[in-house]
CHARMM-style PDB file with segment names, atoms N, HN, CA, C and O in Angstrom:
ATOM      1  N   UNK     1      -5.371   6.991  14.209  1.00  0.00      PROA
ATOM      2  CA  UNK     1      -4.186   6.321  13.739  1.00  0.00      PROA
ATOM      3  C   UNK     1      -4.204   4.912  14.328  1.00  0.00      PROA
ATOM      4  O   UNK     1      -4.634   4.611  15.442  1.00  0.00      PROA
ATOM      5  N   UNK     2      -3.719   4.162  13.492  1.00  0.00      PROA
ATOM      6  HN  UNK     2      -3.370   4.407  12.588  1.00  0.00      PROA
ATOM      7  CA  UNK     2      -3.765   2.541  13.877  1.00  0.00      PROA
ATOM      8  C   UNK     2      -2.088   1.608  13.528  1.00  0.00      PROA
ATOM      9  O   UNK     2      -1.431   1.649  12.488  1.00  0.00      PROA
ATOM     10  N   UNK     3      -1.870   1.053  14.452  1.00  0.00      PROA
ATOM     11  HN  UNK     3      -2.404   1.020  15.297  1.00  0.00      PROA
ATOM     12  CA  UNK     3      -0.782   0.403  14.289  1.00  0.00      PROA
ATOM     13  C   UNK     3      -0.934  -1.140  13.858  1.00  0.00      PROA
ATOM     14  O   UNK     3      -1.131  -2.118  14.579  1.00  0.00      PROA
ATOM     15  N   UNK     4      -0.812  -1.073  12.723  1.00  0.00      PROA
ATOM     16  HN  UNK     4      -0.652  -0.278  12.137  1.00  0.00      PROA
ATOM     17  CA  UNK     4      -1.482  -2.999  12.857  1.00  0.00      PROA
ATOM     18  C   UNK     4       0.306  -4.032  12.555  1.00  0.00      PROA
ATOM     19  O   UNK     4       1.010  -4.169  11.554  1.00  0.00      PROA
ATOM     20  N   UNK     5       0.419  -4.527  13.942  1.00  0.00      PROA
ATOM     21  HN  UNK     5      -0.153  -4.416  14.755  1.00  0.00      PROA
ATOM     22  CA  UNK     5       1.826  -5.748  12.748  1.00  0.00      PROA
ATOM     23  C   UNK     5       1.344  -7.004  12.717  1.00  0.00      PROA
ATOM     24  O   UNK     5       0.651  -7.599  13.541  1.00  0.00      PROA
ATOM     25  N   UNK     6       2.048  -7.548  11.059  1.00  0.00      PROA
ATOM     26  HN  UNK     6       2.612  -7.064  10.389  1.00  0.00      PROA
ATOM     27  CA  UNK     6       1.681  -8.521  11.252  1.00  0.00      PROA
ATOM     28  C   UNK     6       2.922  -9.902  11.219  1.00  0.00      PROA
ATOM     29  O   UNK     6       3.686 -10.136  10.283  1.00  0.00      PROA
ATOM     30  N   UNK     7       2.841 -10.538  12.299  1.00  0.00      PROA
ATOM     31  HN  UNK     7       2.221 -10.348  13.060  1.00  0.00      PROA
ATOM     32  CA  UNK     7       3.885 -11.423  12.692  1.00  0.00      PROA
ATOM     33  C   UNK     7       4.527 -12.665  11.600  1.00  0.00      PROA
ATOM     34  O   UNK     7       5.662 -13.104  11.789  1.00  0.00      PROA
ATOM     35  N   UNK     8       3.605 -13.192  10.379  1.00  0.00      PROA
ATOM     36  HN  UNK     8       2.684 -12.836  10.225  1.00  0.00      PROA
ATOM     37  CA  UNK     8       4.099 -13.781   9.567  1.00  0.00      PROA
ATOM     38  C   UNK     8       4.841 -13.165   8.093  1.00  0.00      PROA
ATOM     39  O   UNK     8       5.537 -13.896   7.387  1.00  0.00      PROA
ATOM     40  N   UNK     9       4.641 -12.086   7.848  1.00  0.00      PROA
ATOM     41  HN  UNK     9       4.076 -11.493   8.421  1.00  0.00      PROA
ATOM     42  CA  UNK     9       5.930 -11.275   7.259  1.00  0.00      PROA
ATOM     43  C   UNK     9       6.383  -9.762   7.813  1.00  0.00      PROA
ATOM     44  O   UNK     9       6.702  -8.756   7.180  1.00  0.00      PROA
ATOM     45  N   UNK    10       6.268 -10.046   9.468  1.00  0.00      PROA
ATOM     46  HN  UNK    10       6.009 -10.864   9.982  1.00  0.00      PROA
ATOM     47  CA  UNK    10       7.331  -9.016  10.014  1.00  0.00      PROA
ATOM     48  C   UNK    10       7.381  -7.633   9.661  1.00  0.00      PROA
ATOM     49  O   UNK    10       8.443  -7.011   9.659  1.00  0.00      PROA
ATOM     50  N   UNK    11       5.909  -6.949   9.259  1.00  0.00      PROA
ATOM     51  HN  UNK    11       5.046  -7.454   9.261  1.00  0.00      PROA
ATOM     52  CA  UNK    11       5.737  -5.865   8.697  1.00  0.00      PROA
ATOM     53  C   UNK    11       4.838  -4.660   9.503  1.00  0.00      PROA
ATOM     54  O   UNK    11       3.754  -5.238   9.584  1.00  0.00      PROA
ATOM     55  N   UNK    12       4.746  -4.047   9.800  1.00  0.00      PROA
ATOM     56  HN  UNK    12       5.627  -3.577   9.735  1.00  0.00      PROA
ATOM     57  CA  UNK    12       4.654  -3.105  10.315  1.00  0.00      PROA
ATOM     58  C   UNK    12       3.516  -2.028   9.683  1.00  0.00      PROA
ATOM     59  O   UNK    12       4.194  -1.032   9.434  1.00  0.00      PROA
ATOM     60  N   UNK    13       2.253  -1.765   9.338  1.00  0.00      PROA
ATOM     61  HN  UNK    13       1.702  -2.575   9.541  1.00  0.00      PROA
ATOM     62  CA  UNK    13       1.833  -0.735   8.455  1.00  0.00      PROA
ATOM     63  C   UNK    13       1.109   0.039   9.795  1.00  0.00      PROA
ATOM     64  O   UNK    13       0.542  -0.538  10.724  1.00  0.00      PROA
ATOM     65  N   UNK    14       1.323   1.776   9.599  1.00  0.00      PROA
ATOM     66  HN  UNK    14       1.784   2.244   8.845  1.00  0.00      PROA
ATOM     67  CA  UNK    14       0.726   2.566  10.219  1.00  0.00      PROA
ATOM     68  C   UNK    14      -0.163   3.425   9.588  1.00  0.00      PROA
ATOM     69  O   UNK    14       0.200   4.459   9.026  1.00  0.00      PROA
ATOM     70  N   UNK    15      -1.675   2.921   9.678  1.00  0.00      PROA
ATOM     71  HN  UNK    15      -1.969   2.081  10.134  1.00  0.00      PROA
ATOM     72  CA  UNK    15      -2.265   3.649   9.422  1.00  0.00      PROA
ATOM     73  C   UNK    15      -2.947   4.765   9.626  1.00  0.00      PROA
ATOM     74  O   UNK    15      -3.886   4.778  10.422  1.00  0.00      PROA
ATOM     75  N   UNK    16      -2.420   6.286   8.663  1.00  0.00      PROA
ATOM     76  HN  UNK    16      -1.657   6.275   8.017  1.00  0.00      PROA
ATOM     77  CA  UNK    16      -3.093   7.810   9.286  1.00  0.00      PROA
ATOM     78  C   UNK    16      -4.187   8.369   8.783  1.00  0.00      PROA
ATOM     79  O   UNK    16      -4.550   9.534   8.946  1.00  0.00      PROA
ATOM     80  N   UNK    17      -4.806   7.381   8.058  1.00  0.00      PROA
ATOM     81  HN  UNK    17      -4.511   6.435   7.926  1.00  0.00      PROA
ATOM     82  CA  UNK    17      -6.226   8.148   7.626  1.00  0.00      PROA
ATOM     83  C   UNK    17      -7.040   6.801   7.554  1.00  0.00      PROA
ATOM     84  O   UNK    17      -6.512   5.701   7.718  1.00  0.00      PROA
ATOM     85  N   UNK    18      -8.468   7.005   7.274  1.00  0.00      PROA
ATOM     86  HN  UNK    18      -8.897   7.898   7.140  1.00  0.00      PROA
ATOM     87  CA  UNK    18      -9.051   5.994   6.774  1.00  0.00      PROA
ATOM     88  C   UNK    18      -9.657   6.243   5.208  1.00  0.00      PROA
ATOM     89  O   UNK    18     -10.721   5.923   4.678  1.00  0.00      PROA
ATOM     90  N   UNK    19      -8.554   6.912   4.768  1.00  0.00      PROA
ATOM     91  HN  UNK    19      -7.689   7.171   5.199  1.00  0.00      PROA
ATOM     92  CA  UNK    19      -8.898   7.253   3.060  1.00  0.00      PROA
ATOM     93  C   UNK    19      -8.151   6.131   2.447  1.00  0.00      PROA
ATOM     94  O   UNK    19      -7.088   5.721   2.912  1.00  0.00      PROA
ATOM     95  N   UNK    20      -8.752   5.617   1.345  1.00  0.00      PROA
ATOM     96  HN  UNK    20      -9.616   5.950   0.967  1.00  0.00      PROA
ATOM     97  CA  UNK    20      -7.956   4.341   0.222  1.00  0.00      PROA
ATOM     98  C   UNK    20      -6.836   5.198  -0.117  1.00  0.00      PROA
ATOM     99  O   UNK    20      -6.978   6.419  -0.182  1.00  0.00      PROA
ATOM    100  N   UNK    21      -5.467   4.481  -0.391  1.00  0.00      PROA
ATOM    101  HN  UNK    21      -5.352   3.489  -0.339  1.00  0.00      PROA
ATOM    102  CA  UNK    21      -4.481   4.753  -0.578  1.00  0.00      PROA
ATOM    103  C   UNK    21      -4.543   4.722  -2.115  1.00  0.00      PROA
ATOM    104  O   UNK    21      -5.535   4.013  -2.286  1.00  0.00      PROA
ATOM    105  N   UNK    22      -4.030   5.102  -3.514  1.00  0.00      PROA
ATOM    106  HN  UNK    22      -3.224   5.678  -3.375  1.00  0.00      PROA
ATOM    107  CA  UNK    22      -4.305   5.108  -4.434  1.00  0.00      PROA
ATOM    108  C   UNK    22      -2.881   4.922  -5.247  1.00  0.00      PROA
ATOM    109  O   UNK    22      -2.593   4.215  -6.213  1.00  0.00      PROA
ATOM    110  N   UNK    23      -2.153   5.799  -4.503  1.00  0.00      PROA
ATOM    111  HN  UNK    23      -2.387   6.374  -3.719  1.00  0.00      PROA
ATOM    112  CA  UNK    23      -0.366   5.406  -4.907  1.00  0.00      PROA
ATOM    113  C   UNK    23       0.722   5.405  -3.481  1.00  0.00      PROA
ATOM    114  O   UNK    23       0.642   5.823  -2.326  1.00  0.00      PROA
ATOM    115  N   UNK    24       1.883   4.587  -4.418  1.00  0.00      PROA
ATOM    116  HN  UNK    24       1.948   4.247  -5.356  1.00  0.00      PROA
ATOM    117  CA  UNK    24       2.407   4.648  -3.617  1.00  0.00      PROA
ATOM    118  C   UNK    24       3.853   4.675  -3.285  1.00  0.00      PROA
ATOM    119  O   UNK    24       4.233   3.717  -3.958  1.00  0.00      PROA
ATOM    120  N   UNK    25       4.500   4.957  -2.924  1.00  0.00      PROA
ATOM    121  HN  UNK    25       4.191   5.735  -2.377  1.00  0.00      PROA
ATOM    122  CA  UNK    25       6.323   5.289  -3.020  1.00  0.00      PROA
ATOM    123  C   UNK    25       7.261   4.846  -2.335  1.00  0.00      PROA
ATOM    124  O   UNK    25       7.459   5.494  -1.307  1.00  0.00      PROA
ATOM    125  N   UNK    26       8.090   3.766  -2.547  1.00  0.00      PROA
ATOM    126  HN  UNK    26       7.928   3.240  -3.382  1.00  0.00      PROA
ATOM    127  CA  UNK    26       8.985   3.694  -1.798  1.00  0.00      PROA
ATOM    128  C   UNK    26      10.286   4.068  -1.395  1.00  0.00      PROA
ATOM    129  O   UNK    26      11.217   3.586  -2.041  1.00  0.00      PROA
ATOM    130  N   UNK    27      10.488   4.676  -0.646  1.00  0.00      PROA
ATOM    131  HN  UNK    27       9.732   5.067  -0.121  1.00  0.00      PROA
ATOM    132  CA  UNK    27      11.274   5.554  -0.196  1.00  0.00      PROA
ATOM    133  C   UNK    27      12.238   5.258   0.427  1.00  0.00      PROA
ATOM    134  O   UNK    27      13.127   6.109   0.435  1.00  0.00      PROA
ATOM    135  N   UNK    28      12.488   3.963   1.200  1.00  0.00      PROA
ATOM    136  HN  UNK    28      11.765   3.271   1.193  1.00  0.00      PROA
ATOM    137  CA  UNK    28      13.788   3.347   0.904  1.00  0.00      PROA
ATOM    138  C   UNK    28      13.566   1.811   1.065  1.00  0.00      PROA
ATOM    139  O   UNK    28      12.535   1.206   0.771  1.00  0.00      PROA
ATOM    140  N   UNK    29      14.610   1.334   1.536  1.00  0.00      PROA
ATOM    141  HN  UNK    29      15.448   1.825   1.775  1.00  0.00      PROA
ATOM    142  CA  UNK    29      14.281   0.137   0.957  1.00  0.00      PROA
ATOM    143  C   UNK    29      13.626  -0.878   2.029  1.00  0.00      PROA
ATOM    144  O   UNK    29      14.225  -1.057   3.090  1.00  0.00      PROA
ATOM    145  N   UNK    30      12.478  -1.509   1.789  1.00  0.00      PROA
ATOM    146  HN  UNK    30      11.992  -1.364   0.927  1.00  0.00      PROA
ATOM    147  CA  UNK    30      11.313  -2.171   2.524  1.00  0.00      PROA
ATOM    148  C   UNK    30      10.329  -0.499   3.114  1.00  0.00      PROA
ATOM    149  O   UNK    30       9.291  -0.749   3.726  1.00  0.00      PROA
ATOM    150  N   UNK    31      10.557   0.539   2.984  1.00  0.00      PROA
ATOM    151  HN  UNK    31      11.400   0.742   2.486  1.00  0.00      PROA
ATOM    152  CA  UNK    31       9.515   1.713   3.602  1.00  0.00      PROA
ATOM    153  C   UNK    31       8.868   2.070   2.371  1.00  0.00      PROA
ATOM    154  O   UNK    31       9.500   2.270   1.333  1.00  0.00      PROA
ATOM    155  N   UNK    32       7.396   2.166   2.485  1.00  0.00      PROA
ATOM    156  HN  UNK    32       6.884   2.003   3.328  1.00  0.00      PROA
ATOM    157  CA  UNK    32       6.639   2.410   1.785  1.00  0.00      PROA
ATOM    158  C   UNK    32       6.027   3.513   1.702  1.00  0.00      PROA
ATOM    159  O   UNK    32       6.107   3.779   2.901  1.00  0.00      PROA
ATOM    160  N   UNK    33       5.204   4.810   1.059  1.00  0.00      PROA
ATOM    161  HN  UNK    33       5.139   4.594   0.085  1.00  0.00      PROA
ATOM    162  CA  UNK    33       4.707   5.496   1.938  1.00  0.00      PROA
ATOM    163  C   UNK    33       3.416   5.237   0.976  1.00  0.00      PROA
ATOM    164  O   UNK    33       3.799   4.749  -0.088  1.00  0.00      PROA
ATOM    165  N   UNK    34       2.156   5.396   1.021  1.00  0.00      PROA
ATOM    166  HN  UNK    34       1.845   5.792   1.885  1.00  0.00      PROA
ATOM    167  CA  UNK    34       0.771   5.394   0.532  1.00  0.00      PROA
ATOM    168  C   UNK    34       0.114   6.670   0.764  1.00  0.00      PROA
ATOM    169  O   UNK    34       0.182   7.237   1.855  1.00  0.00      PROA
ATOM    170  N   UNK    35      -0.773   7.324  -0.634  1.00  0.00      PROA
ATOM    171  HN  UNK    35      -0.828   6.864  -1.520  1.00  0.00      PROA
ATOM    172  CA  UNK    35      -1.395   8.362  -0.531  1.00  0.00      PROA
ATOM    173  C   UNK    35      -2.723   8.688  -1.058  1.00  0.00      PROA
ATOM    174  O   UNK    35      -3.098   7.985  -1.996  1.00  0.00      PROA
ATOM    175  N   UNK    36      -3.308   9.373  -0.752  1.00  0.00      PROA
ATOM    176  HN  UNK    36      -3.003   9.943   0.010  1.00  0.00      PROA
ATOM    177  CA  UNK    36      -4.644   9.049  -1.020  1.00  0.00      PROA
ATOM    178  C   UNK    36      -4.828  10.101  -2.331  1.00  0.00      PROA
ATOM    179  O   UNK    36      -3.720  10.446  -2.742  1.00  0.00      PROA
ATOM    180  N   UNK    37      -5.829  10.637  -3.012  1.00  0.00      PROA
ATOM    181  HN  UNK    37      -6.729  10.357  -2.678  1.00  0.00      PROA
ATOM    182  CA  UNK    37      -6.212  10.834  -4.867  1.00  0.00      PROA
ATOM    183  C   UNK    37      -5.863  11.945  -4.358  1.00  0.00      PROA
ATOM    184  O   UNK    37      -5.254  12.386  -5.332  1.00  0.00      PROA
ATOM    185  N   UNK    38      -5.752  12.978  -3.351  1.00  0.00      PROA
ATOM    186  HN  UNK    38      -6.248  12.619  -2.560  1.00  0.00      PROA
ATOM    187  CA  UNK    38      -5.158  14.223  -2.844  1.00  0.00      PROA
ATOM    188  C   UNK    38      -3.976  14.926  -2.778  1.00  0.00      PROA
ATOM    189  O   UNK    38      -3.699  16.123  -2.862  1.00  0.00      PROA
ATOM    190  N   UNK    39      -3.150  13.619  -2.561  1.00  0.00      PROA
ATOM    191  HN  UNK    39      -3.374  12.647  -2.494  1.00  0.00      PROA
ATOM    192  CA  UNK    39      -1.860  13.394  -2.412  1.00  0.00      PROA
ATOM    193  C   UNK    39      -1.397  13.750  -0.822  1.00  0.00      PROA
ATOM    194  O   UNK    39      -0.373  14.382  -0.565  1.00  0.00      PROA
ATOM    195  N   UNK    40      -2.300  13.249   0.163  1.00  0.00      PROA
ATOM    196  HN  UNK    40      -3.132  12.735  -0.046  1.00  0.00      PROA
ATOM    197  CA  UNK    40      -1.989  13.111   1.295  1.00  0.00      PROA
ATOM    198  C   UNK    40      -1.816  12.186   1.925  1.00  0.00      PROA
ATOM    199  O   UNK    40      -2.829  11.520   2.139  1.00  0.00      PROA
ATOM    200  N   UNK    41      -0.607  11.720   2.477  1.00  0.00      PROA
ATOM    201  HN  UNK    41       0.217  12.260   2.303  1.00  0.00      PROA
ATOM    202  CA  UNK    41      -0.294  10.626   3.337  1.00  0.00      PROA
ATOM    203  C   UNK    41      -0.845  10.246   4.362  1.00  0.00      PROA
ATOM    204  O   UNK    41      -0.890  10.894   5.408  1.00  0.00      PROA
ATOM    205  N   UNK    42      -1.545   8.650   4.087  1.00  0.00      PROA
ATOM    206  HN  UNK    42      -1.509   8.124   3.238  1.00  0.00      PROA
ATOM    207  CA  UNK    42      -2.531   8.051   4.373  1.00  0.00      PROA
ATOM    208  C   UNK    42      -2.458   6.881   5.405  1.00  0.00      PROA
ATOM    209  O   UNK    42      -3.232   6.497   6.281  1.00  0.00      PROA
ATOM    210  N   UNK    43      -0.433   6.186   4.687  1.00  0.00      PROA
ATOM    211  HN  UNK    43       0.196   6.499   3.975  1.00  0.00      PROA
ATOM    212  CA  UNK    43       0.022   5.092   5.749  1.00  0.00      PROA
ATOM    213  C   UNK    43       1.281   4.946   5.056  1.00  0.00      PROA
ATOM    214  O   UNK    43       1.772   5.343   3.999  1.00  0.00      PROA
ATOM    215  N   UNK    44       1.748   3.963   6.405  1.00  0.00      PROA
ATOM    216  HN  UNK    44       1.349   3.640   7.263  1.00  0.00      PROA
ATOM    217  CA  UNK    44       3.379   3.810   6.194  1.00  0.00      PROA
ATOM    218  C   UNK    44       3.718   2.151   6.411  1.00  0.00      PROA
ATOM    219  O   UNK    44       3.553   1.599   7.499  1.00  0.00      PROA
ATOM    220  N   UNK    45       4.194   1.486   5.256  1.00  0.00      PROA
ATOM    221  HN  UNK    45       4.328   1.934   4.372  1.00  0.00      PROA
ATOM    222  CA  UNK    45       3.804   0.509   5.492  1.00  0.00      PROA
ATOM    223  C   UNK    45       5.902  -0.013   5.510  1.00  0.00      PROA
ATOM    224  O   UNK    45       6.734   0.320   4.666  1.00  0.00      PROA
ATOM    225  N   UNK    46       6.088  -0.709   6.538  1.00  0.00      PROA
ATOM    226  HN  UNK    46       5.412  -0.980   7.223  1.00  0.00      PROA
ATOM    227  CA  UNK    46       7.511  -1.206   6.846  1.00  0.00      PROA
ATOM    228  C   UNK    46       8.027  -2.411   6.924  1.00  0.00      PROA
ATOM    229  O   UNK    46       8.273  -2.774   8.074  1.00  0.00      PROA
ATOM    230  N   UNK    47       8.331  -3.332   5.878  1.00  0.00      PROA
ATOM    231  HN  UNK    47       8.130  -3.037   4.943  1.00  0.00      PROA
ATOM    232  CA  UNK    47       8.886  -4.395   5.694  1.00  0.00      PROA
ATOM    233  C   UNK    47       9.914  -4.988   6.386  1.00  0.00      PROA
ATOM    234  O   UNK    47      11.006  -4.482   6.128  1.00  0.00      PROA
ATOM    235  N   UNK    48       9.945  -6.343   7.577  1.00  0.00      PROA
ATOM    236  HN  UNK    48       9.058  -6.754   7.787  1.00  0.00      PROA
ATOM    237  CA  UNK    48      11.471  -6.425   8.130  1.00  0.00      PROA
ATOM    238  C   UNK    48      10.993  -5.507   9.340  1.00  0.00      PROA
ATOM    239  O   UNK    48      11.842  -4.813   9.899  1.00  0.00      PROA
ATOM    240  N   UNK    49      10.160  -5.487   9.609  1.00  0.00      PROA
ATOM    241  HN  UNK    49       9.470  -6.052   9.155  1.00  0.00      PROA
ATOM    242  CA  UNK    49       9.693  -4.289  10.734  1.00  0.00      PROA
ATOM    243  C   UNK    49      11.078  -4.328  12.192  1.00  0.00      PROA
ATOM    244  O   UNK    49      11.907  -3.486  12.537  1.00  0.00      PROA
ATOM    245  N   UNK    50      10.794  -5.554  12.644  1.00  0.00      PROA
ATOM    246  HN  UNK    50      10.121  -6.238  12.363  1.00  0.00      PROA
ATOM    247  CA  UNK    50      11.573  -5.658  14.032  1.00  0.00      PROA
ATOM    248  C   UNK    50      13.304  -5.526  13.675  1.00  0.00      PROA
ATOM    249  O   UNK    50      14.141  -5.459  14.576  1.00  0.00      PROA
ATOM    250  N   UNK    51      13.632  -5.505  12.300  1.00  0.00      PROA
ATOM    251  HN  UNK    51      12.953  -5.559  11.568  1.00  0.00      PROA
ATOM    252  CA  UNK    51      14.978  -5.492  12.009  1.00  0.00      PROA
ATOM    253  C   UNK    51      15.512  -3.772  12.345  1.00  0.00      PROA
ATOM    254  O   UNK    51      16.527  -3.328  12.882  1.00  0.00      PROA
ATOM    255  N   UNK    52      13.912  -2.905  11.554  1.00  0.00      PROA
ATOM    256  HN  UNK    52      13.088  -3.266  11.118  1.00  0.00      PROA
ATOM    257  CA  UNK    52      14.430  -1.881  11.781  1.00  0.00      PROA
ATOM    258  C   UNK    52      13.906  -1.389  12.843  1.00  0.00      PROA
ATOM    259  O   UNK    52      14.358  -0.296  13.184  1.00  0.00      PROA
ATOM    260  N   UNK    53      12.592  -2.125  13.874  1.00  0.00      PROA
ATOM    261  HN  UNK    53      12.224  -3.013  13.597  1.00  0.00      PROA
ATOM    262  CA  UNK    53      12.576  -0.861  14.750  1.00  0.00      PROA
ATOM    263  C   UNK    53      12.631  -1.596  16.374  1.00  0.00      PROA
ATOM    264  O   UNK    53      13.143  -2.708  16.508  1.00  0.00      PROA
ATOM    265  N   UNK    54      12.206  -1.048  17.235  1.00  0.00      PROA
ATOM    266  HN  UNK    54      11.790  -0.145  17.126  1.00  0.00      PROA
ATOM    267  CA  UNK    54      12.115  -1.715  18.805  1.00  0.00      PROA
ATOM    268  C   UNK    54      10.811  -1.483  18.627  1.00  0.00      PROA
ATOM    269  O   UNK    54      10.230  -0.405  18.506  1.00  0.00      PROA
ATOM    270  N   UNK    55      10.097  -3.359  18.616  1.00  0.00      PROA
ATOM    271  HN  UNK    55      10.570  -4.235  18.714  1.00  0.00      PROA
ATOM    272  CA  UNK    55       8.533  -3.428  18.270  1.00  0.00      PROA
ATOM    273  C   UNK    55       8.136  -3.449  20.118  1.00  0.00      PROA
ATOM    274  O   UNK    55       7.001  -3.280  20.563  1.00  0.00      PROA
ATOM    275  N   UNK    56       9.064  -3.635  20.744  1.00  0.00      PROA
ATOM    276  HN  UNK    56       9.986  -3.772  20.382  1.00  0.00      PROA
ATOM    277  CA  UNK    56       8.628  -4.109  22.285  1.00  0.00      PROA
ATOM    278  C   UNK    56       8.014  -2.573  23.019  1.00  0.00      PROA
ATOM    279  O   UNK    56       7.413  -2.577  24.093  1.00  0.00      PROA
ATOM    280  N   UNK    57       8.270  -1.420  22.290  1.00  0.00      PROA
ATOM    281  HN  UNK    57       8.759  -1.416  21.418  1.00  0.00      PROA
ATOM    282  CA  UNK    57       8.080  -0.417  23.574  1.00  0.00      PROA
ATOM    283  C   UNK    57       7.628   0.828  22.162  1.00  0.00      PROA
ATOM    284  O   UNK    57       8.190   1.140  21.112  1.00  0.00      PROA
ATOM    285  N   UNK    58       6.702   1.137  22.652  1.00  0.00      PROA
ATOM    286  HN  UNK    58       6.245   0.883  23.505  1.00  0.00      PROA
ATOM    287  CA  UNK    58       5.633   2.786  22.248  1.00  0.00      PROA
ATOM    288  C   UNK    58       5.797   3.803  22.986  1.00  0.00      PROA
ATOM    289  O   UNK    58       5.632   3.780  24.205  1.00  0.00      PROA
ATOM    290  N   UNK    59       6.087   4.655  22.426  1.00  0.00      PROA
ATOM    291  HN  UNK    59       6.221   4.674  21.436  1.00  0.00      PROA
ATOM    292  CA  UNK    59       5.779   5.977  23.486  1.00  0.00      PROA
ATOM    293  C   UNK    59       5.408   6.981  22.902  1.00  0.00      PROA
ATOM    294  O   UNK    59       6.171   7.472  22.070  1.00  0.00      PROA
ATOM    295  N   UNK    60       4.338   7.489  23.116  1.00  0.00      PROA
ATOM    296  HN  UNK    60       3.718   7.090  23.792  1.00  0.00      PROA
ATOM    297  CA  UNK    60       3.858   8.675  22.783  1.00  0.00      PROA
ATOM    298  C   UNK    60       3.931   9.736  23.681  1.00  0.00      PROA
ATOM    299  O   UNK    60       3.813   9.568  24.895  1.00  0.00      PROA
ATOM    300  N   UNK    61       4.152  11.020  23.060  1.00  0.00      PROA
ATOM    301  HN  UNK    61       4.248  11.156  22.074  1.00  0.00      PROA
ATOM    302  CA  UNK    61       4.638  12.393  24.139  1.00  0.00      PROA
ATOM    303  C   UNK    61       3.528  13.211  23.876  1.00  0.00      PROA
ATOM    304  O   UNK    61       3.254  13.249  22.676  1.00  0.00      PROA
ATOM    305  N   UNK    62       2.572  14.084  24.831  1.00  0.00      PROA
ATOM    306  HN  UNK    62       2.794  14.052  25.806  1.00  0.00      PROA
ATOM    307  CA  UNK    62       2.080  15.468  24.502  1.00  0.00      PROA
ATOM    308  C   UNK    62       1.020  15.121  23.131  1.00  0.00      PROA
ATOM    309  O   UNK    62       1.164  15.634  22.021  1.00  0.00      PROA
ATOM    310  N   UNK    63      -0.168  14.031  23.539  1.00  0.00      PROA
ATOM    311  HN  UNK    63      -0.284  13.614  24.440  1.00  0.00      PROA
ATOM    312  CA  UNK    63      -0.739  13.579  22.443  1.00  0.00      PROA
ATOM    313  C   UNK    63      -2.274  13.901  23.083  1.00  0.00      PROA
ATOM    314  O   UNK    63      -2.660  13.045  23.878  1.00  0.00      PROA
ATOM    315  N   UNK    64      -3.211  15.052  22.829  1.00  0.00      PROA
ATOM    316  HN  UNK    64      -2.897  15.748  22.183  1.00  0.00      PROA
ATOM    317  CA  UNK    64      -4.121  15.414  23.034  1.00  0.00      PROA
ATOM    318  C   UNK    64      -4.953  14.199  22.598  1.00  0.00      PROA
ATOM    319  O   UNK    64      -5.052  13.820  21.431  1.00  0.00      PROA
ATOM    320  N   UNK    65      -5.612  13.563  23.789  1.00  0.00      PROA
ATOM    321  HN  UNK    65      -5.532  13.872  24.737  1.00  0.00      PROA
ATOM    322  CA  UNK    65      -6.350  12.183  23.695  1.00  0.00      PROA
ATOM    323  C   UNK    65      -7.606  12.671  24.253  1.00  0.00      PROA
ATOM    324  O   UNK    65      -7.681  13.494  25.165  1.00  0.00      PROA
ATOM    325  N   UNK    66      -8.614  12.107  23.639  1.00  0.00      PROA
ATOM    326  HN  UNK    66      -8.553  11.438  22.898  1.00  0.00      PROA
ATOM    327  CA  UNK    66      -9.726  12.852  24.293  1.00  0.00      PROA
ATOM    328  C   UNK    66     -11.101  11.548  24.410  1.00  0.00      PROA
ATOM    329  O   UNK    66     -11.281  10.882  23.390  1.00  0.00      PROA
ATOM    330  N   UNK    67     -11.775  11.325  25.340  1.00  0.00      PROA
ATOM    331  HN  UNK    67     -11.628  11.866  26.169  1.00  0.00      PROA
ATOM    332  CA  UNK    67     -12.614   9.576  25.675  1.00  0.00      PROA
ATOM    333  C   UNK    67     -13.546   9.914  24.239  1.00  0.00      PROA
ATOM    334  O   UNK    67     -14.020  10.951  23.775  1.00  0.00      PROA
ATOM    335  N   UNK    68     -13.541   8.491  23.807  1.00  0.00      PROA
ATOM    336  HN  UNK    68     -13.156   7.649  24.184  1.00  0.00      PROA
ATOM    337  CA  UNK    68     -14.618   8.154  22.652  1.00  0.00      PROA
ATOM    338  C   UNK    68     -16.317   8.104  23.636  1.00  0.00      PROA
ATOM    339  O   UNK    68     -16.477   7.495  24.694  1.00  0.00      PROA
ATOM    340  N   UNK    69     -17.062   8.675  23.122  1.00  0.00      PROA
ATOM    341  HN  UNK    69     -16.932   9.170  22.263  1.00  0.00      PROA
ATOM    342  CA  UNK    69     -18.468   8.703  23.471  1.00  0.00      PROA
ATOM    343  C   UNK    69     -18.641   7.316  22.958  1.00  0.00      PROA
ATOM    344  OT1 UNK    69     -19.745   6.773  23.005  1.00  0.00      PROA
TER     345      UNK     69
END
């Protein structure tokens, strides 16, 4: 999973696969969701990002991380 923002339109996309997204739905307004020819959700892409979220602080809980070889 990859978090990419980008600071000149304030958007936010999280990407959960590395499959091409093929469609896509928006689900409310500026949230996107993208899915791949499967119909599995692939990324989440968030318009206005810092309006809707706290970009300053991450936290992840109970996330089985394991070292890249």
């Amino acid at each position: 999973m990859k978090l990419n923002y980008f600071p000149d339109t304030d958007s936010l996309y999280i990407d959960l696969s590395q499959r091409p997204s093929v469609e896509s739905q928006e689900v409310s307004e500026g949230v996107v969701l993208d899915y791949d020819a499967e119909g599995n959700l692939v990324g989440i892409d968030i318009d206005h990002a810092s309006s809707k979220l706290d970009l300053r602080e991450l936290v992840t809980n109970h996330i089985p991380l394991e070292a890249k070889a």
